[in-house]
Rosetta silent file (secondary structure, phi, psi, omega in degrees, C-alpha in Angstrom):
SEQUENCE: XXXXXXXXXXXXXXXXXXXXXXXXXXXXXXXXXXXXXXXXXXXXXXXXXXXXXXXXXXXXXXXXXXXXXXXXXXXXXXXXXXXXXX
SCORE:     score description
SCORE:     0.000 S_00000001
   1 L     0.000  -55.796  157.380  -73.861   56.081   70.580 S_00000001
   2 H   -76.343    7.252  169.613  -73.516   55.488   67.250 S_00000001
   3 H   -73.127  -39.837 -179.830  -71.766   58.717   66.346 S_00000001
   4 H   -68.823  -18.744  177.188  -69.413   57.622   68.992 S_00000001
   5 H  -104.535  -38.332  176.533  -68.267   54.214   67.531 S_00000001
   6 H   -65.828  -85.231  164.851  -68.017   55.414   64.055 S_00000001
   7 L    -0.288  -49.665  151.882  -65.733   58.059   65.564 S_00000001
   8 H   -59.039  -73.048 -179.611  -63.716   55.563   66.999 S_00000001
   9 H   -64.059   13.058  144.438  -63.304   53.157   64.449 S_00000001
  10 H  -115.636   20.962  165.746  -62.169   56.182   61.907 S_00000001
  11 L   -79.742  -47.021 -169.889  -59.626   57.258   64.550 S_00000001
  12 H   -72.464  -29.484 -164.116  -58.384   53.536   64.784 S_00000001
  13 H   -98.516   -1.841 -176.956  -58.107   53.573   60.949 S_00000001
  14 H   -78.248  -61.848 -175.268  -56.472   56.788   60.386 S_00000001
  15 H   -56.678  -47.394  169.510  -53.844   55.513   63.140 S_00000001
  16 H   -39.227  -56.825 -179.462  -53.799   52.210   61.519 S_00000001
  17 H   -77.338  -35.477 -169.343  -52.500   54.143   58.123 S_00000001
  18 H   -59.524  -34.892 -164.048  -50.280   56.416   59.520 S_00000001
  19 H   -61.146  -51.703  146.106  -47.904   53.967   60.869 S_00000001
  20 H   -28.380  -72.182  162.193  -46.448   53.146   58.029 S_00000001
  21 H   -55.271   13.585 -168.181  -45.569   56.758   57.022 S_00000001
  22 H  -104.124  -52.957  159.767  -44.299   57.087   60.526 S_00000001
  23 H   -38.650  -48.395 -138.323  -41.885   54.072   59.611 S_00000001
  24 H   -97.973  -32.412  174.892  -41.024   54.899   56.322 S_00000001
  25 H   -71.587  -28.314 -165.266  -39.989   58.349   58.275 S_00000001
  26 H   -84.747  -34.426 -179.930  -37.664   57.195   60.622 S_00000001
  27 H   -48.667  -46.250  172.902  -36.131   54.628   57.541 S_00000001
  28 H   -48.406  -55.789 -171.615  -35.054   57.929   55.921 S_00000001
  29 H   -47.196  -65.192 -176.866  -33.519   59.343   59.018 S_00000001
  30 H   -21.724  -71.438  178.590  -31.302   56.183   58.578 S_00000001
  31 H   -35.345  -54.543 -157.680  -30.611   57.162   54.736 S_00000001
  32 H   -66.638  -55.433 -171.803  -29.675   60.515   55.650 S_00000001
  33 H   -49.356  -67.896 -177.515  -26.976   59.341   58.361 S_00000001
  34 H   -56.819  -28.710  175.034  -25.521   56.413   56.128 S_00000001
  35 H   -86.530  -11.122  178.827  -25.141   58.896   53.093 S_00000001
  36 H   -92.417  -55.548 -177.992  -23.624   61.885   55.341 S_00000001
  37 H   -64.962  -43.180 -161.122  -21.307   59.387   56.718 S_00000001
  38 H   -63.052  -29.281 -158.073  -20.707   57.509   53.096 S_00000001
  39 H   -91.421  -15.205  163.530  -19.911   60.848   51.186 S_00000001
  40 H   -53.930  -43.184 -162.466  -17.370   61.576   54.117 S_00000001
  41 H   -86.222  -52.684  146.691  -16.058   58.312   54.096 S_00000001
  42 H     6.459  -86.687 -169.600  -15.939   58.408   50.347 S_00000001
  43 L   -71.825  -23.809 -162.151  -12.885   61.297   50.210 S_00000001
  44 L  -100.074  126.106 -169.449  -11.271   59.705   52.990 S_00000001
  45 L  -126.147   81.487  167.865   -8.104   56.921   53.144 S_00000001
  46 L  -155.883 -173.830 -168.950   -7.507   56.519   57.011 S_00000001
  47 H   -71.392  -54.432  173.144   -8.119   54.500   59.752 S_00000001
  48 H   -33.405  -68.270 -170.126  -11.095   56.349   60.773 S_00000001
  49 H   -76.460  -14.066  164.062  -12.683   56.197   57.645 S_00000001
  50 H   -78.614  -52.364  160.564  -12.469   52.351   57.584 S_00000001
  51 H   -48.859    1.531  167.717  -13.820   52.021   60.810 S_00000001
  52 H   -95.342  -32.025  163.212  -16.726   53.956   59.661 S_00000001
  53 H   -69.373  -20.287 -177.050  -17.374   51.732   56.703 S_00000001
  54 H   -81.341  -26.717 -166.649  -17.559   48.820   58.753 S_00000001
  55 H   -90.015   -0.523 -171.513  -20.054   50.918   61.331 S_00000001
  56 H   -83.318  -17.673 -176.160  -22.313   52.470   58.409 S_00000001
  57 H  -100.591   -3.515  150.808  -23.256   48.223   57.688 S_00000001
  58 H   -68.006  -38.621 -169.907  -23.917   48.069   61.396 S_00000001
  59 H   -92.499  -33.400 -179.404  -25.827   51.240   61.480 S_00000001
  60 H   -92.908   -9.111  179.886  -27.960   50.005   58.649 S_00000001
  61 H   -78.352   -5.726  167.161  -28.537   46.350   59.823 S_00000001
  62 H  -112.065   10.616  175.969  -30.186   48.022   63.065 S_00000001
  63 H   -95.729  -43.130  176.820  -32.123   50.487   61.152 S_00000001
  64 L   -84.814   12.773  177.254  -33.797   47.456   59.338 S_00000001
  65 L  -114.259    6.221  169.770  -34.189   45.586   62.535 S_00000001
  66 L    89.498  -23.515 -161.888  -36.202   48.699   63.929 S_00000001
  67 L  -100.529   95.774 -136.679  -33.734   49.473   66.225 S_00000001
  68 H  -109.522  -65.130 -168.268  -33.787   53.270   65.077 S_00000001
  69 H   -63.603  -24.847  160.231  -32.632   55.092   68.257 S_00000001
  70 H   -85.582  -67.286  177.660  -29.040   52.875   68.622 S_00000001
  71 H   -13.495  -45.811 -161.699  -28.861   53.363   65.158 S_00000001
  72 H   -89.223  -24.968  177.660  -29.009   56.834   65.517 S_00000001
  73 H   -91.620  -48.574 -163.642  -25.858   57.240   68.664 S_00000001
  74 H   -44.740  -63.443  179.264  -23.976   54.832   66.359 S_00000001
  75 H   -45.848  -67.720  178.835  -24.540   57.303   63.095 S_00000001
  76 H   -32.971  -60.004 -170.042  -23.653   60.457   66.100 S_00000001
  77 H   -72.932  -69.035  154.445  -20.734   58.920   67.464 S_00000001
  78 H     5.733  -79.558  168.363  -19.557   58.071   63.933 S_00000001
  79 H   -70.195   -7.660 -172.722  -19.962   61.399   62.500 S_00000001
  80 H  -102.659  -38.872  141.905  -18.320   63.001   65.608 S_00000001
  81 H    -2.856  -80.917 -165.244  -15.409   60.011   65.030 S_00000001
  82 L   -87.225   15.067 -162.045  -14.993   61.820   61.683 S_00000001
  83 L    62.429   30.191 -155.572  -16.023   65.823   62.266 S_00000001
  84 L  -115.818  116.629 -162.933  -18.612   65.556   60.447 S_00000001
  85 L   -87.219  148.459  168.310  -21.547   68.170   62.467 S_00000001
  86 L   -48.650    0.000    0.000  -24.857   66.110   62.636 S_00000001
């Protein structure tokens, strides 16, 4: 019984640390999108690429608000906006 509760409780605390790195993983994914779009946007004087500057501070105000999967069709739709392959 107690083998079984220690077991548990270093399961809980393993899970406990990971979540951070799990976060910290997806925050990158973010990085990667807003800098693939920025270095595009960068070279670029057109209509396009200004609507993409305005959607790269949209795409990062829902990456720090968690909301990581519309973040992620914004950053898609975006880069498909501009040719840019994912």
């Amino acid at each position: 019984m107690a083998r079984t509760i220690t077991v548990v409780l270093v399961l809980i605390c393993l899970a406990w640390l990971s979540a951070p790195g799990l976060a910290q993983q997806s925050m990158s994914d973010c990085d990667k999108w807003v800098a693939k779009i920025n270095a595009e946007v960068g070279v670029r004087a057109d209509e396009a690429s200004h609507a993409a500057r305005m959607k790269v501070e949209e795409i990062t105000k829902m990456c720090k608000d968690g909301k990581t999967a519309e973040a992620e069709k914004a950053a898609m739709e975006t880069m498909a906006t501009l040719g840019i392959k994912p």
